[in-house]
Phi, psi and omega in degrees: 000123162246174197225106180205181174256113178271126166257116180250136167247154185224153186279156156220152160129350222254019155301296191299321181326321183315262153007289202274329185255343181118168164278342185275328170308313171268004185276300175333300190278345161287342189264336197256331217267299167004280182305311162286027190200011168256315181320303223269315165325302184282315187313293176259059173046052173234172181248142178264168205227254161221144163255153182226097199042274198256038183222156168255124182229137190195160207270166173197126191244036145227122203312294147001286181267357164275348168301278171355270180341285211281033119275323164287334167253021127296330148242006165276318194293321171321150162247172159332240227264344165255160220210184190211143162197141213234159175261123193222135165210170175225132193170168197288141164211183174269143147272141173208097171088018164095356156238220187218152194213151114155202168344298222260316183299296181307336180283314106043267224275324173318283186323326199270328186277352199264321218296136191271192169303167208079276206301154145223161152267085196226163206243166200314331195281274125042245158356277178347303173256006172302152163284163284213336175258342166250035150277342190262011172262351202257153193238132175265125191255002193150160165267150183235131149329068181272133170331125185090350182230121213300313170261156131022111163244120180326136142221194199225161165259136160213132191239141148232046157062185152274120193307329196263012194251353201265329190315350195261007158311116181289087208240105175271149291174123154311299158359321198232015188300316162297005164246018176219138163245120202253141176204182192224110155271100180297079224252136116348357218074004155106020178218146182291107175217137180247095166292115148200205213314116168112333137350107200223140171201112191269131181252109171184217197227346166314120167305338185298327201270156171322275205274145173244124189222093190273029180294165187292315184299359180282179192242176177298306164242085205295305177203160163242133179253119184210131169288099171240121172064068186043019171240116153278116166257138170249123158242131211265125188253351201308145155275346177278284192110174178229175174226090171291132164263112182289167206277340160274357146120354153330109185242138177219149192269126157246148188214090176046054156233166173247153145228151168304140166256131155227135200070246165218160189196179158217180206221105199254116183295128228338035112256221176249156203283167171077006184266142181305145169065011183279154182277085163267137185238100194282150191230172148211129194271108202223146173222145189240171192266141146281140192282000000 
């Protein structure tokens, strides 16, 4: 028996892929998206297991950095039209035969299946053993009916927007995270705030918080921005919700979810961008070689 964090990540898209380009082609670029979510495994110290056909399936024996992993390969892994959405559990399983069996796979491979493009999905075993700041990256969307369990089980969300809009998140190899400093510029109200690695800065109508933005829809602790191990995350703690806008004019509602930031944007705190007087917050994302 072994006891580990199972991840499955899985491809979508790759029907119009299809489509559009052919089979030998698209067989290719489903083949390179693999190889990059084999990257994203080793980098942070996990064993790849295997795949089936448009999937990955690999080990962790910390809850923590398979949390990681499966957020770097929501936005490393995409291509122009494929997208990744993954599954994370934790639980006792078999070796057999150069693979793994039991509860954490199949359940894994459900979560992966429920999980939208974007998305990952991890359970409750999972939640559990996160450390205390990246359970505060996570949303509990309910309990779901998993196969094999007699009740119900909480699960969780970490949503990245859309993945295939993400690519250009400057995502450094540990190997080289010291020769790069990653920040976030953060505008105001005609004022300036520089995040950066390791780094938070809470937005809300609260005097405690960093930036004070007293518009009505904002919440007390309306939201957070934090760098970590080169992803800028914007997380929405709100009842209102925010609305990030993408440097492509793309908007998408966060309601208590974290998304990845990337390029440049704005962030309109609990309404929709373009209504008079809403409390919007522009950003930009850079990450540079130290000299």
């Amino acid at each position: 028996m072994t006891t580990a964090a199972v991840l499955i990540a899985d491809i979508s898209g790759s029907t119009p892929l299809y489509e559009r380009d052919g089979n030998e082609r698209a067989l290719h670029e489903i083949d390179q998206c693999l190889n990059r979510l084999q990257a994203v495994i080793h980098r942070e110290g996990g064993e790849y297991v295997s795949s089936k056909g448009d999937d990955v399936l690999c080990l962790f024996d910390d809850p923590d950095l398979a949390f990681l992993a499966a957020r770097r390969m929501l936005v490393e892994g995409p291509s122009q039209i494929l997208s990744i959405h993954a599954g994370l559990y934790w639980g006792e399983l078999v070796r057999l035969g150069g693979n793994v069996y039991g509860k954490p796979v199949y359940t894994a491979a459900r979560l992966a299946a429920l999980a939208k493009p974007g998305e990952l999905l991890l359970g409750d075993t999972v939640f559990a053993r996160l450390s205390p700041v990246e359970r505060g990256r996570l949303t509990a969307i309910g309990a779901i009916h998993l196969k094999g369990k007699a009740a119900p089980s909480e699960v969780y969300s970490y949503l990245a927007a859309d993945a295939s809009q993400l690519t250009e998140v400057e995502a450094v190899p540990a190997r080289d995270a010291g020769r790069w400093a990653h920040s976030v510029l953060l505008r105001f109200g005609g004022v300036d705030w520089r995040i950066g690695e390791g780094e938070t800065l809470s937005v809300g109508r609260a005097l405690a918080c960093d930036l004070v933005v007293t518009e009505p829809f904002v919440s007390r602790r309306h939201a957070t921005v934090a760098v970590a191990r080169g992803l800028v995350e914007f997380t929405d703690h709100s009842s209102t919700g925010s609305y990030v806008v993408a440097g492509d004019g793309r908007e998408y509602e966060l309601c208590r979810r974290t998304m990845v930031l990337s390029g440049e944007g704005a962030i309109s705190l609990g309404e929709p961008s373009g209504g008079h007087g809403v409390a919007t917050l522009h950003f930009v994302v850079e990450a540079r070689a130290r000299g």
